[in-house]
C-alpha positions in Angstrom: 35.1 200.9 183.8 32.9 200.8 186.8 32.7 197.1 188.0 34.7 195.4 185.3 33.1 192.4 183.7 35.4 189.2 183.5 34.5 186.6 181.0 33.0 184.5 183.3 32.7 181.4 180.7 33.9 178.5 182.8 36.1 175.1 181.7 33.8 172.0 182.4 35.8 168.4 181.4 33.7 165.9 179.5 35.0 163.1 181.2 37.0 160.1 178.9 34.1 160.7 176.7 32.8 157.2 175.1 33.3 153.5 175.9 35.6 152.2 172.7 35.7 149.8 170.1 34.4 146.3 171.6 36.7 143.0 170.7 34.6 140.1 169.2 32.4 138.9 171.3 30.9 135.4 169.5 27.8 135.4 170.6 26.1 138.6 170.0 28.2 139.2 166.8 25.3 141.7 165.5 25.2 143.8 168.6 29.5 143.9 168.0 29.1 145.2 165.2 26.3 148.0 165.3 28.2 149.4 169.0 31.7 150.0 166.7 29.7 151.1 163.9 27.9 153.5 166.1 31.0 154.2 168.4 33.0 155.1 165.4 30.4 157.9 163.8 30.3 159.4 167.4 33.8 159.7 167.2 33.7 161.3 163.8 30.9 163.8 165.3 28.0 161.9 163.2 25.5 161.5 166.4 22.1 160.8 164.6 23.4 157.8 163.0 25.8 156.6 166.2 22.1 156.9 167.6 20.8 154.4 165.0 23.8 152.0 165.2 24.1 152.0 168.8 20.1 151.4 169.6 20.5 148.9 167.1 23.6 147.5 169.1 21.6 147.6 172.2 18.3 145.5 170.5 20.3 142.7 169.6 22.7 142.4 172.4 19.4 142.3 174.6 18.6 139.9 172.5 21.4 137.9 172.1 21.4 134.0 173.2 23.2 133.5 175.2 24.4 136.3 176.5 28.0 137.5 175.8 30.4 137.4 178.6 30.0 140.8 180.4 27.3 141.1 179.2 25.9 144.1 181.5 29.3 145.7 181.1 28.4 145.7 177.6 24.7 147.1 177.4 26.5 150.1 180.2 29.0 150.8 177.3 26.6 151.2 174.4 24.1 153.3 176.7 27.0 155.2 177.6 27.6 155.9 174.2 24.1 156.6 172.9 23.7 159.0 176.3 27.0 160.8 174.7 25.2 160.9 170.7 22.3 162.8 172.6 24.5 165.1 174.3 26.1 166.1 171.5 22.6 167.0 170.2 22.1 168.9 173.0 19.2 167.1 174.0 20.8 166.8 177.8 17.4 165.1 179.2 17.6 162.0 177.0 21.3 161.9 177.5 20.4 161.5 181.1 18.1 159.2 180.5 20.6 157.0 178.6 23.3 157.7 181.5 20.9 156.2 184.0 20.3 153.6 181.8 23.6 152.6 182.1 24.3 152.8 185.4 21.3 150.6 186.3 23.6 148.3 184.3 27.2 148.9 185.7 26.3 151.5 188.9 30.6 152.0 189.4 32.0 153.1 186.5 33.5 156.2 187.1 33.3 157.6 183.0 29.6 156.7 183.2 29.0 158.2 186.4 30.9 161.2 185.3 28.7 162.0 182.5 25.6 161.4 184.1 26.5 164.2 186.5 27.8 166.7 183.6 24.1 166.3 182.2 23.4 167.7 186.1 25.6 170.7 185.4 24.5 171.7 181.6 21.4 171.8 183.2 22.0 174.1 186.2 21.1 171.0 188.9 24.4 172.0 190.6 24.0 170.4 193.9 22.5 167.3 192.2 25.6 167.1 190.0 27.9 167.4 192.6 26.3 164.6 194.5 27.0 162.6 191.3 30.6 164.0 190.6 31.4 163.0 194.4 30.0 159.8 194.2 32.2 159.3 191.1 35.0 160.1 193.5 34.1 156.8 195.6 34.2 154.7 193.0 37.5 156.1 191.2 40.0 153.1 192.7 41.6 151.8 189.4 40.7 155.5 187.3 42.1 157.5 189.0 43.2 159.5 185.8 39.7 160.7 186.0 39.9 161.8 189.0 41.6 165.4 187.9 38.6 166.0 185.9 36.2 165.4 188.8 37.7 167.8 191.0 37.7 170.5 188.3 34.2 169.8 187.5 32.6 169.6 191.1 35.0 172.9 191.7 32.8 174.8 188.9 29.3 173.1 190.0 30.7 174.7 193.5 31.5 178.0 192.3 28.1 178.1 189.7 25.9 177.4 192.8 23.1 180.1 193.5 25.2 180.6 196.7 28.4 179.6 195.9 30.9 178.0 197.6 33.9 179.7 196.7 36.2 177.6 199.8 35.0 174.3 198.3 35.4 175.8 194.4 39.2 176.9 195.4 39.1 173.2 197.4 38.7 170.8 194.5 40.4 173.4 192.2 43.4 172.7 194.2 42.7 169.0 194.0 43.0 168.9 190.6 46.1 171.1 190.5 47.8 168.7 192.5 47.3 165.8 190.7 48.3 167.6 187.9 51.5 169.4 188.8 52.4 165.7 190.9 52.1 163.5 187.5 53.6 166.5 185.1 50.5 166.6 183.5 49.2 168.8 180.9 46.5 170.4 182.0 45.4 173.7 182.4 41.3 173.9 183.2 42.1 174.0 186.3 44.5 176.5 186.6 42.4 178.5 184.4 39.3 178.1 187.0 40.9 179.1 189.7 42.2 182.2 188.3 38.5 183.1 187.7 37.5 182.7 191.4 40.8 184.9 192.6 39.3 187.6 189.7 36.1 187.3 191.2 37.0 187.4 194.9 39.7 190.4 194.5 36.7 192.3 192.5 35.0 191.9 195.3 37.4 193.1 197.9 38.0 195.8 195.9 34.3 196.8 195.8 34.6 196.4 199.4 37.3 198.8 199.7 39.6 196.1 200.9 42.5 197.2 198.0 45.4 195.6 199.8 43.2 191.8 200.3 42.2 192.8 196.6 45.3 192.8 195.2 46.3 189.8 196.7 43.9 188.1 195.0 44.5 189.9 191.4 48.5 188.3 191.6 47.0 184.7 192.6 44.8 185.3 189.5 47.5 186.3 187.2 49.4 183.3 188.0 46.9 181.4 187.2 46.1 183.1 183.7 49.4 183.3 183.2 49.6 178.8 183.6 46.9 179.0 180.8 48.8 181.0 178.4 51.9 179.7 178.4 50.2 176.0 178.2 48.5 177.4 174.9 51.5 179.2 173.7 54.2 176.0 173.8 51.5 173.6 172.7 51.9 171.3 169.5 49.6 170.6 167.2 46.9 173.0 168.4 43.5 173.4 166.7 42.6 176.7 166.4 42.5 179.2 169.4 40.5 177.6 172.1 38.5 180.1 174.0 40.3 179.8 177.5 43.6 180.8 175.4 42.3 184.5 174.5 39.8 184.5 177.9 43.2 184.1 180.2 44.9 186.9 178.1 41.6 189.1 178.8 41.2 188.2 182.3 44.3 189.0 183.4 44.7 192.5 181.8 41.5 192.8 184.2 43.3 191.7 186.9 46.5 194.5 185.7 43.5 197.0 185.4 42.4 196.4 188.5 45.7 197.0 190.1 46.2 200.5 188.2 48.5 198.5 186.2 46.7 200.5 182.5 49.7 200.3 180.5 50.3 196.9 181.1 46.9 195.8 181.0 46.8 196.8 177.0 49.5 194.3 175.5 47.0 191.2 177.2 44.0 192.9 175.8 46.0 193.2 172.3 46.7 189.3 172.5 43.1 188.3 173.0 42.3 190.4 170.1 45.0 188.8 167.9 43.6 185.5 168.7 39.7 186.5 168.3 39.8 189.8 166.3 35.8 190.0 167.1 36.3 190.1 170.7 34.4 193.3 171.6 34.9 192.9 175.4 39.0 193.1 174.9 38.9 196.7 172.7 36.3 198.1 175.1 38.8 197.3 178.3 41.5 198.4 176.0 39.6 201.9 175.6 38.9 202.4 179.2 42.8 201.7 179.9 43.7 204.3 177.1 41.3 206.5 179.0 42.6 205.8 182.5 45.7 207.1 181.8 44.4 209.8 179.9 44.7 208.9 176.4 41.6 210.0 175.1 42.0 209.7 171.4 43.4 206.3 171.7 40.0 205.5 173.9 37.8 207.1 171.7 39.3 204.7 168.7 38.9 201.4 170.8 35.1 202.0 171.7 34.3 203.2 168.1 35.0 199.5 167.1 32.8 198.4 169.4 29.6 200.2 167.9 27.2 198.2 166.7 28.2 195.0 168.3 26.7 193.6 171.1 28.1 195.8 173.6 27.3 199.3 171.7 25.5 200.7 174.2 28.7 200.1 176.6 30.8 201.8 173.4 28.1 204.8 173.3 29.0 205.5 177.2 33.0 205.1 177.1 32.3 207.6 174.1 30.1 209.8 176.4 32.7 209.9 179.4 35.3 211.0 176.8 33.6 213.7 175.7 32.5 215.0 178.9 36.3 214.2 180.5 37.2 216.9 176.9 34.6 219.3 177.9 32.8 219.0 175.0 29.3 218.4 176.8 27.1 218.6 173.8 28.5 215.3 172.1 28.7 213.5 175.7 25.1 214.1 176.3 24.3 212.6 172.9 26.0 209.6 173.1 24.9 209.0 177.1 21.8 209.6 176.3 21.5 207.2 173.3 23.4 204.9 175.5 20.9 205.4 178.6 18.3 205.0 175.8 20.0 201.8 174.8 19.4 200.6 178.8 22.9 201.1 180.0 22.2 201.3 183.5 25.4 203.5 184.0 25.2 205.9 181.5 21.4 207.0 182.9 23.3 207.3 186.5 26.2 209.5 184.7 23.3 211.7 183.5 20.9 211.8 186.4 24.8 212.6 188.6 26.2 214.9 186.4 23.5 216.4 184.5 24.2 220.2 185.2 28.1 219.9 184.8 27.2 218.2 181.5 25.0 221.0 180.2 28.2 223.0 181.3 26.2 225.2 183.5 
Protein backbone atom coordinates (compact mmCIF):
# COMPACT_ATOMS: atom_id res chain seq x y z
CA UNK A 1 0.00 0.00 0.00
CA UNK A 2 3.25 1.88 -0.08
CA UNK A 3 3.41 4.19 2.98
CA UNK A 4 0.02 3.53 4.60
CA UNK A 5 -1.98 6.54 5.50
CA UNK A 6 -3.43 6.53 9.09
CA UNK A 7 -6.35 8.78 9.80
CA UNK A 8 -4.43 11.22 11.40
CA UNK A 9 -7.73 13.27 12.75
CA UNK A 10 -6.75 14.01 16.31
CA UNK A 11 -9.13 14.16 19.77
CA UNK A 12 -8.82 17.85 21.11
CA UNK A 13 -11.10 18.26 24.64
CA UNK A 14 -13.16 21.48 24.80
CA UNK A 15 -12.60 21.99 28.26
CA UNK A 16 -15.93 22.09 30.94
CA UNK A 17 -17.28 24.12 28.07
CA UNK A 18 -19.49 27.25 29.58
CA UNK A 19 -19.81 28.91 32.94
CA UNK A 20 -23.60 27.86 34.17
CA UNK A 21 -26.76 29.15 35.23
CA UNK A 22 -25.99 32.17 37.69
CA UNK A 23 -28.20 32.24 41.21
CA UNK A 24 -29.95 35.64 41.77
CA UNK A 25 -27.84 38.12 42.20
CA UNK A 26 -30.23 41.43 43.45
CA UNK A 27 -28.56 43.96 42.13
CA UNK A 28 -27.96 43.47 38.62
CA UNK A 29 -31.21 41.39 38.23
CA UNK A 30 -31.20 42.30 34.31
CA UNK A 31 -27.71 41.20 33.65
CA UNK A 32 -29.13 37.68 35.69
CA UNK A 33 -31.29 37.21 33.49
CA UNK A 34 -29.90 37.82 29.89
CA UNK A 35 -26.37 35.51 31.06
CA UNK A 36 -29.11 32.26 31.74
CA UNK A 37 -31.07 33.30 28.91
CA UNK A 38 -28.06 33.41 26.79
CA UNK A 39 -26.28 30.45 28.65
CA UNK A 40 -29.28 28.29 28.11
CA UNK A 41 -29.48 28.83 24.04
CA UNK A 42 -25.69 28.00 24.01
CA UNK A 43 -26.47 24.96 25.57
CA UNK A 44 -29.23 24.11 23.16
CA UNK A 45 -26.60 24.95 20.24
CA UNK A 46 -28.49 28.38 19.41
CA UNK A 47 -25.12 30.69 19.44
CA UNK A 48 -26.37 33.89 17.49
CA UNK A 49 -28.95 34.53 19.95
CA UNK A 50 -26.67 33.29 23.34
CA UNK A 51 -24.54 36.11 21.52
CA UNK A 52 -27.42 38.62 21.89
CA UNK A 53 -28.48 37.53 25.40
CA UNK A 54 -25.16 37.38 26.77
CA UNK A 55 -23.72 40.90 25.28
CA UNK A 56 -26.85 42.07 26.64
CA UNK A 57 -25.95 40.32 30.06
CA UNK A 58 -22.63 41.90 29.89
CA UNK A 59 -24.13 45.86 29.16
CA UNK A 60 -26.09 45.83 32.12
CA UNK A 61 -24.02 44.01 34.62
CA UNK A 62 -21.30 46.78 33.52
CA UNK A 63 -23.85 48.78 34.26
CA UNK A 64 -25.27 47.65 37.24
CA UNK A 65 -25.25 50.01 40.61
CA UNK A 66 -23.86 48.78 42.58
CA UNK A 67 -22.07 46.17 41.56
CA UNK A 68 -23.12 42.55 42.41
CA UNK A 69 -20.95 40.59 44.67
CA UNK A 70 -18.30 38.98 42.43
CA UNK A 71 -18.82 41.01 40.30
CA UNK A 72 -15.63 40.42 37.99
CA UNK A 73 -16.23 36.70 38.53
CA UNK A 74 -19.37 37.47 36.88
CA UNK A 75 -18.40 39.67 33.73
CA UNK A 76 -15.38 36.45 33.30
CA UNK A 77 -18.34 34.06 33.16
CA UNK A 78 -20.56 35.74 30.59
CA UNK A 79 -17.32 36.54 28.37
CA UNK A 80 -16.57 33.14 28.79
CA UNK A 81 -19.69 32.26 27.41
CA UNK A 82 -20.02 34.68 24.57
CA UNK A 83 -16.13 33.61 23.62
CA UNK A 84 -17.80 29.91 23.47
CA UNK A 85 -21.17 31.26 21.09
CA UNK A 86 -18.34 32.59 18.68
CA UNK A 87 -16.51 29.44 18.67
CA UNK A 88 -19.16 27.48 17.88
CA UNK A 89 -19.49 29.86 14.92
CA UNK A 90 -16.29 29.15 14.02
CA UNK A 91 -15.22 32.56 14.16
CA UNK A 92 -12.01 31.45 16.51
CA UNK A 93 -10.49 35.18 16.44
CA UNK A 94 -13.45 36.81 18.24
CA UNK A 95 -13.70 33.89 20.49
CA UNK A 96 -10.24 34.79 21.47
CA UNK A 97 -10.99 38.10 21.81
CA UNK A 98 -13.87 37.28 24.20
CA UNK A 99 -11.49 34.68 26.06
CA UNK A 100 -9.08 37.51 26.76
CA UNK A 101 -11.72 39.48 27.69
CA UNK A 102 -12.29 37.34 30.40
CA UNK A 103 -9.32 36.64 31.71
CA UNK A 104 -8.45 40.42 32.02
CA UNK A 105 -11.44 39.87 34.44
CA UNK A 106 -10.60 36.56 36.43
CA UNK A 107 -6.68 35.76 34.95
CA UNK A 108 -6.89 32.05 37.11
CA UNK A 109 -9.64 30.21 36.07
CA UNK A 110 -8.58 27.21 34.70
CA UNK A 111 -11.95 26.54 32.16
CA UNK A 112 -11.31 30.12 30.87
CA UNK A 113 -7.82 29.74 30.42
CA UNK A 114 -8.40 26.43 28.76
CA UNK A 115 -10.46 27.72 26.08
CA UNK A 116 -8.42 30.62 25.40
CA UNK A 117 -5.63 28.32 24.47
CA UNK A 118 -7.93 25.79 22.28
CA UNK A 119 -8.60 29.04 20.11
CA UNK A 120 -4.50 28.83 19.95
CA UNK A 121 -4.77 25.26 18.64
CA UNK A 122 -7.89 25.62 16.00
CA UNK A 123 -5.68 28.08 14.80
CA UNK A 124 -2.39 26.19 14.36
CA UNK A 125 -0.46 28.74 17.08
CA UNK A 126 0.71 25.51 18.69
CA UNK A 127 3.48 26.66 20.78
CA UNK A 128 1.39 29.75 21.85
CA UNK A 129 -1.37 27.30 22.96
CA UNK A 130 0.73 25.22 24.82
CA UNK A 131 2.08 28.16 26.72
CA UNK A 132 -1.60 28.82 27.62
CA UNK A 133 -2.57 25.05 28.30
CA UNK A 134 0.59 24.96 30.67
CA UNK A 135 -0.20 28.02 32.34
CA UNK A 136 -3.69 26.46 32.88
CA UNK A 137 -1.77 23.67 34.63
CA UNK A 138 -0.47 26.38 37.37
CA UNK A 139 -3.51 27.52 38.18
CA UNK A 140 -5.46 23.99 38.28
CA UNK A 141 -5.36 23.70 42.49
CA UNK A 142 -9.06 23.19 43.25
CA UNK A 143 -9.96 21.78 39.18
CA UNK A 144 -8.09 19.44 39.02
CA UNK A 145 -10.78 17.36 37.04
CA UNK A 146 -9.59 19.59 34.23
CA UNK A 147 -6.44 18.68 34.51
CA UNK A 148 -6.87 15.31 32.28
CA UNK A 149 -8.00 17.41 29.51
CA UNK A 150 -4.99 19.65 29.62
CA UNK A 151 -2.62 17.05 29.37
CA UNK A 152 -4.44 15.48 26.41
CA UNK A 153 -4.66 18.72 24.72
CA UNK A 154 -0.97 20.14 25.19
CA UNK A 155 0.02 16.27 24.17
CA UNK A 156 -1.75 16.96 20.54
CA UNK A 157 -0.50 20.89 20.32
CA UNK A 158 3.01 18.71 21.02
CA UNK A 159 2.57 16.17 18.49
CA UNK A 160 0.85 18.90 15.71
CA UNK A 161 3.93 21.13 16.08
CA UNK A 162 5.87 21.87 12.72
CA UNK A 163 8.69 19.82 14.49
CA UNK A 164 6.99 17.84 16.76
CA UNK A 165 7.71 16.64 19.89
CA UNK A 166 6.78 13.26 19.93
CA UNK A 167 8.62 12.64 23.83
CA UNK A 168 6.59 15.52 25.27
CA UNK A 169 3.19 14.28 23.07
CA UNK A 170 3.70 10.59 24.55
CA UNK A 171 4.66 12.77 28.06
CA UNK A 172 1.40 14.52 28.69
CA UNK A 173 -0.45 11.64 26.89
CA UNK A 174 0.65 9.56 29.71
CA UNK A 175 -0.39 12.32 32.12
CA UNK A 176 -3.69 12.07 31.27
CA UNK A 177 -3.73 8.29 31.18
CA UNK A 178 -2.86 8.26 34.64
CA UNK A 179 -5.22 10.36 36.01
CA UNK A 180 -7.53 8.53 34.20
CA UNK A 181 -6.84 4.93 34.92
CA UNK A 182 -6.03 6.29 38.92
CA UNK A 183 -9.81 7.82 39.40
CA UNK A 184 -11.53 4.90 37.09
CA UNK A 185 -12.40 7.29 34.81
CA UNK A 186 -14.11 7.10 31.55
CA UNK A 187 -12.05 8.40 29.13
CA UNK A 188 -10.53 7.36 26.14
CA UNK A 189 -8.97 10.63 24.03
CA UNK A 190 -6.13 9.87 25.39
CA UNK A 191 -5.67 6.47 24.88
CA UNK A 192 -6.77 7.06 21.43
CA UNK A 193 -3.87 9.79 20.90
CA UNK A 194 -1.41 7.89 21.98
CA UNK A 195 -2.17 5.11 19.81
CA UNK A 196 -1.73 7.51 16.88
CA UNK A 197 1.86 8.60 17.85
CA UNK A 198 2.91 4.67 18.36
CA UNK A 199 1.20 4.26 14.48
CA UNK A 200 3.14 7.06 13.50
CA UNK A 201 6.52 6.26 15.16
CA UNK A 202 6.43 2.31 14.16
CA UNK A 203 5.63 3.69 10.46
CA UNK A 204 8.50 5.31 10.70
CA UNK A 205 10.79 2.63 11.91
CA UNK A 206 9.51 0.60 9.47
CA UNK A 207 10.38 3.00 6.71
CA UNK A 208 13.62 2.97 8.40
CA UNK A 209 14.07 -0.62 8.09
CA UNK A 210 14.00 -0.90 11.77
CA UNK A 211 10.98 -3.89 11.54
CA UNK A 212 11.73 -5.34 14.98
CA UNK A 213 11.56 -1.33 16.89
CA UNK A 214 8.58 -1.08 14.37
CA UNK A 215 6.58 -3.64 15.62
CA UNK A 216 7.09 -2.76 18.97
CA UNK A 217 5.43 0.19 18.37
CA UNK A 218 2.45 -1.31 16.17
CA UNK A 219 1.39 -3.64 19.64
CA UNK A 220 1.73 -0.29 21.92
CA UNK A 221 -0.70 1.12 19.21
CA UNK A 222 -3.11 -1.70 19.17
CA UNK A 223 -3.46 -1.45 22.81
CA UNK A 224 -4.31 1.67 22.59
CA UNK A 225 -6.95 1.41 19.72
CA UNK A 226 -8.03 -1.45 21.27
CA UNK A 227 -8.94 0.96 24.92
CA UNK A 228 -10.99 3.06 22.36
CA UNK A 229 -13.05 0.40 21.06
CA UNK A 230 -13.98 -1.41 23.81
CA UNK A 231 -14.83 2.09 25.61
CA UNK A 232 -17.24 2.70 22.59
CA UNK A 233 -18.46 -0.72 22.42
CA UNK A 234 -19.75 -1.08 26.40
CA UNK A 235 -20.98 2.50 26.40
CA UNK A 236 -24.67 3.50 27.25
CA UNK A 237 -26.61 5.76 25.84
CA UNK A 238 -24.29 6.54 22.90
CA UNK A 239 -25.13 9.10 20.16
CA UNK A 240 -24.37 7.95 17.07
CA UNK A 241 -20.83 6.60 16.08
CA UNK A 242 -18.30 9.13 17.04
CA UNK A 243 -15.44 9.33 14.75
CA UNK A 244 -12.63 7.99 17.05
CA UNK A 245 -14.95 4.74 17.38
CA UNK A 246 -14.59 3.65 13.51
CA UNK A 247 -10.86 5.69 13.28
CA UNK A 248 -9.45 3.15 16.18
CA UNK A 249 -10.99 0.11 14.33
CA UNK A 250 -9.07 1.56 11.00
CA UNK A 251 -6.03 2.36 12.66
CA UNK A 252 -5.31 -0.64 14.12
CA UNK A 253 -6.00 -2.92 11.07
CA UNK A 254 -3.00 -0.56 9.91
CA UNK A 255 -1.15 -1.33 12.59
CA UNK A 256 -2.06 -5.58 11.81
CA UNK A 257 -1.12 -4.56 8.16
CA UNK A 258 1.86 -3.36 9.07
CA UNK A 259 2.86 -6.34 10.93
CA UNK A 260 1.92 -8.82 7.88
CA UNK A 261 -0.92 -9.49 9.97
CA UNK A 262 -3.58 -9.25 6.25
CA UNK A 263 -6.12 -11.52 7.41
CA UNK A 264 -6.54 -10.07 10.56
CA UNK A 265 -6.30 -6.62 9.48
CA UNK A 266 -9.75 -7.16 7.39
CA UNK A 267 -12.39 -7.87 10.19
CA UNK A 268 -11.10 -4.05 11.88
CA UNK A 269 -11.38 -2.54 8.42
CA UNK A 270 -15.05 -4.38 8.13
CA UNK A 271 -15.97 -2.67 11.56
CA UNK A 272 -15.08 0.79 10.57
CA UNK A 273 -17.07 0.27 7.50
CA UNK A 274 -20.13 -1.03 9.56
CA UNK A 275 -19.99 2.06 11.56
CA UNK A 276 -19.36 4.64 8.58
CA UNK A 277 -20.41 2.69 5.40
CA UNK A 278 -18.80 5.81 3.29
CA UNK A 279 -15.46 5.32 4.72
CA UNK A 280 -13.38 5.04 1.47
CA UNK A 281 -10.08 4.81 3.36
CA UNK A 282 -11.25 1.36 5.23
CA UNK A 283 -12.33 -0.65 1.70
CA UNK A 284 -9.16 0.69 -0.01
CA UNK A 285 -6.85 -0.86 3.01
CA UNK A 286 -9.26 -3.74 2.90
CA UNK A 287 -8.31 -4.23 -1.01
CA UNK A 288 -4.72 -3.95 -0.59
CA UNK A 289 -4.95 -6.71 2.38
CA UNK A 290 -7.03 -8.97 -0.07
CA UNK A 291 -4.21 -8.26 -2.48
CA UNK A 292 -1.30 -8.92 -0.11
CA UNK A 293 -2.30 -12.19 0.37
CA UNK A 294 -3.09 -12.72 -3.06
CA UNK A 295 -6.74 -12.46 -3.34
CA UNK A 296 -7.07 -10.56 -6.33
CA UNK A 297 -10.66 -10.69 -7.10
CA UNK A 298 -11.55 -9.82 -3.52
CA UNK A 299 -9.06 -6.59 -4.06
CA UNK A 300 -10.32 -5.75 -7.24
CA UNK A 301 -14.00 -5.57 -5.59
CA UNK A 302 -12.85 -3.32 -2.60
CA UNK A 303 -11.10 -0.64 -4.77
CA UNK A 304 -14.06 -0.63 -7.32
CA UNK A 305 -16.12 0.92 -4.43
CA UNK A 306 -13.80 3.38 -4.01
CA UNK A 307 -14.12 5.00 -7.64
CA UNK A 308 -15.34 8.03 -7.85
CA UNK A 309 -14.89 9.08 -4.23
CA UNK A 310 -12.30 11.13 -3.07
CA UNK A 311 -9.64 8.71 -3.24
CA UNK A 312 -10.33 7.36 -7.00
CA UNK A 313 -7.24 7.94 -8.20
CA UNK A 314 -5.83 5.67 -5.23
CA UNK A 315 -8.72 3.03 -6.40
CA UNK A 316 -7.50 3.52 -10.25
CA UNK A 317 -3.88 2.32 -8.99
CA UNK A 318 -4.85 -0.64 -6.57
CA UNK A 319 -6.88 -1.53 -9.83
CA UNK A 320 -3.61 -0.99 -11.99
CA UNK A 321 -1.30 -3.25 -9.70
CA UNK A 322 -4.00 -6.00 -9.91
CA UNK A 323 -3.97 -6.21 -13.32
CA UNK A 324 -0.32 -5.98 -13.83
CA UNK A 325 0.27 -8.66 -10.66
CA UNK A 326 -2.67 -10.96 -13.43
CA UNK A 327 -0.53 -10.16 -16.34
CA UNK A 328 -3.00 -8.55 -18.11
CA UNK A 329 -0.80 -5.34 -18.93
CA UNK A 330 -3.18 -3.72 -21.27
CA UNK A 331 -5.95 -2.94 -18.50
CA UNK A 332 -3.06 -2.03 -15.83
CA UNK A 333 -1.66 0.59 -18.07
CA UNK A 334 -5.05 2.08 -18.51
CA UNK A 335 -6.02 2.41 -15.20
CA UNK A 336 -2.21 3.66 -13.98
CA UNK A 337 -2.16 5.80 -16.37
CA UNK A 338 -5.59 7.53 -15.69
CA UNK A 339 -4.51 7.31 -12.17
CA UNK A 340 -1.01 8.97 -12.92
CA UNK A 341 -3.19 11.41 -14.91
CA UNK A 342 -5.31 11.82 -11.86
CA UNK A 343 -1.82 13.06 -9.94
CA UNK A 344 -1.21 9.86 -8.06
CA UNK A 345 2.27 10.32 -7.43
CA UNK A 346 2.74 6.46 -7.22
CA UNK A 347 1.04 5.19 -9.92
CA UNK A 348 3.46 7.64 -12.41
CA UNK A 349 6.54 5.96 -10.40
CA UNK A 350 4.89 2.33 -11.11
CA UNK A 351 4.87 3.39 -14.81
CA UNK A 352 8.11 5.29 -15.23
CA UNK A 353 9.67 1.68 -13.03
CA UNK A 354 7.90 -0.83 -14.76
CA UNK A 355 7.07 0.51 -18.00
CA UNK A 356 8.61 -2.28 -20.31
CA UNK A 357 7.34 -5.26 -18.08
CA UNK A 358 3.96 -3.50 -18.37
CA UNK A 359 3.95 -3.43 -22.13
CA UNK A 360 4.85 -7.15 -21.53
CA UNK A 361 7.91 -6.80 -23.66
Amino acid sequence: MKKNLLKRWMMISIIVSFAGIWPEIGAGQDAYTFFNLGTNYLRVGEPDKAIGELNNAITFLKNSSPKPENYNERLAEAYNNLGLAYYEKKEYSTAQLKFSEALSNNPSDTKILCNYALTFYVQGSYSTAISWYENAITQSVGAEPYLIDIYNNLGVCYANQTSPDFAKAEENYNNAIQITEEKNLDYTDAYYNRGNLFYNQGNDLNWQGKKSEAIIKFDQAISDYTVTINFYKNAKDLEGFPDAYYNAYYNRGLCKYDKGQYNEAIPDYEEAIKLNPGYMWAYYAKGYAHFMMDEYAKAFQEFEKVLDSELDSYARYGMGVVFAKKRQYEKALLYLNESCDLGNAWACDTLKDNYEELKGL
